[in-house]
ZATI-21222 format. One record per residue (C-alpha): residue number from 1; residue in three letters; chain; x, y, z. Coordinates in nm, 2 decimals. Layout:
% residues N
r seq = NUM | type = ALA | mol = A | px = X | py = Y | pz = Z
...
//
This chain:
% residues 144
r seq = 1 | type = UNK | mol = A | px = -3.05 | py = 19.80 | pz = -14.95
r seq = 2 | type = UNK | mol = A | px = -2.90 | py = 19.49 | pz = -14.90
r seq = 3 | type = UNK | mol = A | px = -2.90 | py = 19.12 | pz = -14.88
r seq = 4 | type = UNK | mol = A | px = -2.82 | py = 18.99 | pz = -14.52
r seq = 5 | type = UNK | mol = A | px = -2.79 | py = 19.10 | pz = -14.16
r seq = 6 | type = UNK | mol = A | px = -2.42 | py = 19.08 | pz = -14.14
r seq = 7 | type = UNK | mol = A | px = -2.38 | py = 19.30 | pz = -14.48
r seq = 8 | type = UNK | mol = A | px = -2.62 | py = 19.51 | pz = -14.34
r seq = 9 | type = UNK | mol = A | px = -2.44 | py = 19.59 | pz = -14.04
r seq = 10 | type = UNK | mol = A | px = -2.10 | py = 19.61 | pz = -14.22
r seq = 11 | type = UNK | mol = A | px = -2.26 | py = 19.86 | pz = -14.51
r seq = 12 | type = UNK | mol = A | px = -2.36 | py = 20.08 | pz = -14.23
r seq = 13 | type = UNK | mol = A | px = -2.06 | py = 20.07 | pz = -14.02
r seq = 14 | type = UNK | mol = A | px = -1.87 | py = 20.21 | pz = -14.36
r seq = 15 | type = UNK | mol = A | px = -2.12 | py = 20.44 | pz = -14.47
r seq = 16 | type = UNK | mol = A | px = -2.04 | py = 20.60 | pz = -14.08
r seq = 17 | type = UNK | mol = A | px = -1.65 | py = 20.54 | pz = -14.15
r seq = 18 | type = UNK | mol = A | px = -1.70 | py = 20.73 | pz = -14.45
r seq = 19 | type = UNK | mol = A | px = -1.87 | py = 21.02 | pz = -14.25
r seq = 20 | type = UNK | mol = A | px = -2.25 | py = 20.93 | pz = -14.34
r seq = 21 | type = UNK | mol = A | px = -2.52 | py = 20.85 | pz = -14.11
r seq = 22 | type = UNK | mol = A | px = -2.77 | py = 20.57 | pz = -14.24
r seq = 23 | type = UNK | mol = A | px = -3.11 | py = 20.70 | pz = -14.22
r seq = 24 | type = UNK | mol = A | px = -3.26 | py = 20.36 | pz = -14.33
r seq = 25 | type = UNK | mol = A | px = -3.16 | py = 20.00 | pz = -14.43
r seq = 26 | type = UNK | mol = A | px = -3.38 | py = 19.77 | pz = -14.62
r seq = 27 | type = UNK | mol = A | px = -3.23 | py = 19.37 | pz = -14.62
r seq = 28 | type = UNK | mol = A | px = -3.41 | py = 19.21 | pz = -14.90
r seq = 29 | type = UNK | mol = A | px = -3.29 | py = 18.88 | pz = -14.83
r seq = 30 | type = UNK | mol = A | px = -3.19 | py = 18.58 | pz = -15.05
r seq = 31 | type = UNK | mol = A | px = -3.47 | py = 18.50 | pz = -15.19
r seq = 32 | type = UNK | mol = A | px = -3.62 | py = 18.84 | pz = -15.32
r seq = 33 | type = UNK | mol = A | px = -3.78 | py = 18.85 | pz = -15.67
r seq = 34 | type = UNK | mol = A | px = -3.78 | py = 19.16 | pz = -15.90
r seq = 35 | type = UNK | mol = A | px = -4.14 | py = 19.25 | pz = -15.70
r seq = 36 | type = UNK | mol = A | px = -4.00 | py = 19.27 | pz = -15.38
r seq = 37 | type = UNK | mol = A | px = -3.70 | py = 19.46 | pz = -15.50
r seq = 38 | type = UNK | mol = A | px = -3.92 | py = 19.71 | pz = -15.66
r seq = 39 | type = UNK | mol = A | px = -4.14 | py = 19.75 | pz = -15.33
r seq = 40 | type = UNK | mol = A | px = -3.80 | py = 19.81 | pz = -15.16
r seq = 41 | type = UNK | mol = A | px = -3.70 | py = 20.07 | pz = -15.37
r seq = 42 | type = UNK | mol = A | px = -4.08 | py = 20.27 | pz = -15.34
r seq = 43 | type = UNK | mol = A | px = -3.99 | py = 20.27 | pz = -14.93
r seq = 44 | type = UNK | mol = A | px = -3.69 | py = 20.41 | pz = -14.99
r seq = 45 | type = UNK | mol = A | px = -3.74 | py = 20.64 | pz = -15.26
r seq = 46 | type = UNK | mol = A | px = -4.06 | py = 20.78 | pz = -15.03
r seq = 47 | type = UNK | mol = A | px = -3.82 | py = 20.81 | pz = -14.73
r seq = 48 | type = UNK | mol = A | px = -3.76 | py = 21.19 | pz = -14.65
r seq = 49 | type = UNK | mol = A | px = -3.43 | py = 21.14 | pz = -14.47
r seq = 50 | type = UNK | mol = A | px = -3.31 | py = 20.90 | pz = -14.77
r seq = 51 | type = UNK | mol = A | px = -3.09 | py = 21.10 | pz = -14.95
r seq = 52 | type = UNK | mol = A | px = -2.91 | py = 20.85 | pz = -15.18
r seq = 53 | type = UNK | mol = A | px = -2.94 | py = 20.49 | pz = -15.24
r seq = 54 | type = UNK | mol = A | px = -2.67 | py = 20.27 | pz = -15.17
r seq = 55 | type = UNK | mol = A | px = -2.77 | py = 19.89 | pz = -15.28
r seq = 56 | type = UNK | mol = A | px = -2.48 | py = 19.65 | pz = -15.14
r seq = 57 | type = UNK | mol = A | px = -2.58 | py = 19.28 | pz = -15.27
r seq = 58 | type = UNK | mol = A | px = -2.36 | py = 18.95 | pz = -15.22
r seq = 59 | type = UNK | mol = A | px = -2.50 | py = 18.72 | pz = -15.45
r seq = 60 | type = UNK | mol = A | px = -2.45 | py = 18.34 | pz = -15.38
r seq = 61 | type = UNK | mol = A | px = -2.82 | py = 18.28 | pz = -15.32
r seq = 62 | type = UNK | mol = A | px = -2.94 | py = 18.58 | pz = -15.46
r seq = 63 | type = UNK | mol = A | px = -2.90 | py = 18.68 | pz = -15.84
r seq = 64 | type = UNK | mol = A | px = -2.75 | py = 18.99 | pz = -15.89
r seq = 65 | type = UNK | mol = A | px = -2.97 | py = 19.00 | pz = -16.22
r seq = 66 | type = UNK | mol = A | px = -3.29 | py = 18.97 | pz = -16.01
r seq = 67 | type = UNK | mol = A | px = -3.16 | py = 19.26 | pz = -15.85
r seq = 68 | type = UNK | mol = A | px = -3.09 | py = 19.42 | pz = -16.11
r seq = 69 | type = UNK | mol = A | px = -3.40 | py = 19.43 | pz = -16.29
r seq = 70 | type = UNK | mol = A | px = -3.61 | py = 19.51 | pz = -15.98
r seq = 71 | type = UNK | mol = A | px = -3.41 | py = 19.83 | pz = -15.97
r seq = 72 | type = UNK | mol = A | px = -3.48 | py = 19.94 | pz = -16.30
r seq = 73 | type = UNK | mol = A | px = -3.84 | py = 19.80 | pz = -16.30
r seq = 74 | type = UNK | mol = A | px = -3.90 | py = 20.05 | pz = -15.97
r seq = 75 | type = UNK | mol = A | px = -3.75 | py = 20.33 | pz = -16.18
r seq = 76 | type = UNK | mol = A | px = -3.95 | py = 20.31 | pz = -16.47
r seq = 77 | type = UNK | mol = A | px = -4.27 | py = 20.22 | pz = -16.24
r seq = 78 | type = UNK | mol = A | px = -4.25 | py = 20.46 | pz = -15.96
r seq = 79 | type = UNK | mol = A | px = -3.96 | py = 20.68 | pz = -16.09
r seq = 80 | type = UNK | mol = A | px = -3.69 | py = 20.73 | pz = -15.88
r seq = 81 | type = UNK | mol = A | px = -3.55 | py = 21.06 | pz = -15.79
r seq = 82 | type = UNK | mol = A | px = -3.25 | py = 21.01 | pz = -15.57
r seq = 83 | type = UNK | mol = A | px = -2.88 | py = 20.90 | pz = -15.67
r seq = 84 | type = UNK | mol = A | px = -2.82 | py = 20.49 | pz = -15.71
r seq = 85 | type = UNK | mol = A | px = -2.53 | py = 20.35 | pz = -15.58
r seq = 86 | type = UNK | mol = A | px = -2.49 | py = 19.99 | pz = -15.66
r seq = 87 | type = UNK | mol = A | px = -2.24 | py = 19.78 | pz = -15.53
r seq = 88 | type = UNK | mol = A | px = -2.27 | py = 19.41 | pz = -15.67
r seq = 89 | type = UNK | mol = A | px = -2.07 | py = 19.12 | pz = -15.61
r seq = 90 | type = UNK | mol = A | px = -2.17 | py = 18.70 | pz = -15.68
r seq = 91 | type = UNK | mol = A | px = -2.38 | py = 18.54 | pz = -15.91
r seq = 92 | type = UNK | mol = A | px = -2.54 | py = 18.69 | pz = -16.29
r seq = 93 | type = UNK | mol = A | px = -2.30 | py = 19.02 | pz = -16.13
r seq = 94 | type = UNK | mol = A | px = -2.17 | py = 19.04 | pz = -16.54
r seq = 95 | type = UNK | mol = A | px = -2.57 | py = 18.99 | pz = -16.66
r seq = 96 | type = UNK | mol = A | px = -2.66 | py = 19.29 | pz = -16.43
r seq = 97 | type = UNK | mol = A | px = -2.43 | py = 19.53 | pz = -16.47
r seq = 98 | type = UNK | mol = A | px = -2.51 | py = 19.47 | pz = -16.87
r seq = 99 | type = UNK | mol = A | px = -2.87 | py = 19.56 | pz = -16.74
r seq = 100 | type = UNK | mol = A | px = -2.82 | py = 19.85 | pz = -16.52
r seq = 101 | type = UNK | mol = A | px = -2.53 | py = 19.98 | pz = -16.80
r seq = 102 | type = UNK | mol = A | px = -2.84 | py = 19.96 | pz = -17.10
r seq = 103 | type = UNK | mol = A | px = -3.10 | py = 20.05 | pz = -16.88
r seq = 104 | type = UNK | mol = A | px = -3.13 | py = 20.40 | pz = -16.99
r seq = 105 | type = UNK | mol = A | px = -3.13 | py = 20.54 | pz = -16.64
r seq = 106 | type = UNK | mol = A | px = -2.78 | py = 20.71 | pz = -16.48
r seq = 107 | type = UNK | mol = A | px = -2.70 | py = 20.45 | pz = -16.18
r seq = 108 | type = UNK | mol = A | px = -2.35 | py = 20.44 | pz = -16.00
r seq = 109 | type = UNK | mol = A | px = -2.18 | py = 20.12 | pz = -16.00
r seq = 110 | type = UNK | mol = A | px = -1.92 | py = 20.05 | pz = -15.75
r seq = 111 | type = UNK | mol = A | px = -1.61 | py = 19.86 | pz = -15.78
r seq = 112 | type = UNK | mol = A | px = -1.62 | py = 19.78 | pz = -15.38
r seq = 113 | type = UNK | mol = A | px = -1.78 | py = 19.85 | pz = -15.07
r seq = 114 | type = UNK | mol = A | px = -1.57 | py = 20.10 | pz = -15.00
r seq = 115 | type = UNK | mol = A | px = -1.60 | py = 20.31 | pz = -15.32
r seq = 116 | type = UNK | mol = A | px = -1.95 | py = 20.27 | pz = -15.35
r seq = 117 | type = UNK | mol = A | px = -2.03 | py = 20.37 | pz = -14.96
r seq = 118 | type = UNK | mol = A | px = -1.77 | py = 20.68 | pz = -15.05
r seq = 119 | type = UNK | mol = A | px = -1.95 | py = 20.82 | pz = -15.29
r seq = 120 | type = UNK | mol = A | px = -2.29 | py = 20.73 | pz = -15.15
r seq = 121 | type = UNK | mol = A | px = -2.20 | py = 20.94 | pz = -14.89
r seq = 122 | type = UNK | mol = A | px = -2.04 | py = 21.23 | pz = -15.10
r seq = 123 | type = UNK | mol = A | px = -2.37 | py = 21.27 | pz = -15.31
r seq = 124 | type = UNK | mol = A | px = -2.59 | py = 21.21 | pz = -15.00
r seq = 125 | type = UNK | mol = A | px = -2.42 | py = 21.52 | pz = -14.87
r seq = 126 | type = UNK | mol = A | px = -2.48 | py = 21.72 | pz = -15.16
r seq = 127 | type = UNK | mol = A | px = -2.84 | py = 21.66 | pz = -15.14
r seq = 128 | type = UNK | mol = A | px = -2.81 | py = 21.73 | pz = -14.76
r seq = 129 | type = UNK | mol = A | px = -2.63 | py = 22.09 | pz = -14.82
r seq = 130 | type = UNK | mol = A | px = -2.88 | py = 22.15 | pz = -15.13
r seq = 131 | type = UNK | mol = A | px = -3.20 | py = 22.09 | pz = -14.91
r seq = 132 | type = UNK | mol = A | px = -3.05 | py = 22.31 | pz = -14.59
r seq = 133 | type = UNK | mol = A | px = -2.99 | py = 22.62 | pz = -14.80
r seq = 134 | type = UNK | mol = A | px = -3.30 | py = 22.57 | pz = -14.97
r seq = 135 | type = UNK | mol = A | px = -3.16 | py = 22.54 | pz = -15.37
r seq = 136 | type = UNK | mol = A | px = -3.30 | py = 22.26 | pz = -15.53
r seq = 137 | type = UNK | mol = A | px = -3.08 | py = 22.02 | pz = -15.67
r seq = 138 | type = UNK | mol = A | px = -3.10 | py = 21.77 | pz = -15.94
r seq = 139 | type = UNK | mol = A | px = -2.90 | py = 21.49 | pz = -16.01
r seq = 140 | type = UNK | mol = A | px = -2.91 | py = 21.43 | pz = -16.40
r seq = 141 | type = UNK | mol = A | px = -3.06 | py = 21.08 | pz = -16.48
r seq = 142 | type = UNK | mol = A | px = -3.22 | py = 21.03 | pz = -16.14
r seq = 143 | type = UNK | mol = A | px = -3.55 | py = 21.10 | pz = -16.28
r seq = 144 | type = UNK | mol = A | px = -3.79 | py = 21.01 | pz = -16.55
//
């Protein structure tokens, strides 16, 4: 999930660097509210060939806060049961990570781009392997 066409295309060109293949991108734009965050995460949680979720936000328009809370909002509401990796850069980006730290739910927070489409990409793999030999996997916190 991001915000913007040209961080879109540069979020998947890394997660492929990084040895991933995007099975989805979701640009929320700048003007999302916590609402359309939340609806974001429900298509992307319900996604079978989603297996992590890598938010990238630049906030200058868009509050990282705002962000923020419609990611925890969507987990408490709809439950989310696949790894979060957030990668936050811009304006409230000290107010959200307070929020996502307190929130009570195990999310990922990236330094960088790079770190964040890294280990995106090393826990969507997991999943991946998990699913093909057909032992479930769980990653702790993920789920309510």
């Amino acid at each position: 999930m991001v915000n913007g066409a040209g961080l879109a295309m540069s979020t998947m060109d890394i997660i492929q660097l990084k040895g991933g293949s995007p099975a989805n991108f979701l640009d929320v734009g700048g003007g999302a509210n916590e609402t359309q965050v939340q609806k974001a995460f429900e298509i992307l949680n319900s996604d079978s060939q989603v297996k992590a979720i890598l938010v990238n936000i630049f906030g200058g328009i868009m509050r990282c806060d705002v962000i923020a809370t419609g990611i925890i909002n969507a987990a408490k509401e709809i439950g989310i049961n696949k790894p979060i990796v957030i990668r936050l850069q811009g304006t409230n980006v000290n107010e959200a990570k307070t929020l996502i730290e307190g929130c009570g739910f195990r999310m990922i927070l990236a330094e960088d781009l790079e770190d964040a489409a890294e280990t995106a990409v090393g826990v969507a793999e997991i999943a991946a392997q998990a699913e093909k030999i057909q032992v479930g996997v769980k990653f702790e916190g993920f789920s309510l």
